[in-house]
N, C-alpha and C positions, 0 to 999 in steps of 0.2 A: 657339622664339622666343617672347617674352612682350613684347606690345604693349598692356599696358592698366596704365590708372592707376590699378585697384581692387585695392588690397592683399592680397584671400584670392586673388583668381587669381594674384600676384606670390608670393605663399607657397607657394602650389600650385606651381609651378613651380621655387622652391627644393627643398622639403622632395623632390618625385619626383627632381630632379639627387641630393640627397643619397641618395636611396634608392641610386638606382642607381650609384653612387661607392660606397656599400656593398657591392653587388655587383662589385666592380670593374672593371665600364664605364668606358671614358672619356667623357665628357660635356660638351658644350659649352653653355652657355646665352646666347641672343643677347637681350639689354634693348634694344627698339626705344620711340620714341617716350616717353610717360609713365610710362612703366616703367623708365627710366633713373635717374630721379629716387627711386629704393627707398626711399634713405634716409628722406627725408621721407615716405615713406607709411607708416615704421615706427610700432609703438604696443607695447602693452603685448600686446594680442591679436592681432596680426601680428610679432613678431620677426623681421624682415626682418634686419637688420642682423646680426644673430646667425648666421644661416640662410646668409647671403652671406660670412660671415669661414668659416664650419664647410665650406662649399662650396670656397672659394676655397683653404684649408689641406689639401685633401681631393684637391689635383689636380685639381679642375673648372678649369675655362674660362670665364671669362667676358666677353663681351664687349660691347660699348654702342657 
């Protein structure tokens, strides 16, 4: 579950789902709160939106 609205913890949170979607885990990740809102906390230095298409194409879960 990822509940915060600071973006390297929002990335953090992608990038370990995608690791582990590498390893063929299935993965759920749950957006509570200001973390639903990813999109907007994307940037140049947090590819959020990227992380969450690569995730989402990847068989993860995602849910909000």
């Amino acid at each position: 579950m990822v509940c915060s609205g600071d973006p390297e913890i929002v990335w953090n949170g992608f990038r370990m789902g995608n690791l582990m979607l590498e390893q063929m885990d299935d993965v759920t990740i749950f957006l509570n709160g200001p973390s639903v809102q990813y999109e907007s906390l994307a940037s140049a230095v947090f590819p959020l939106t990227d992380l969450a298409k690569l995730f989402t194409l990847s068989e993860g879960v995602l849910l909000a």
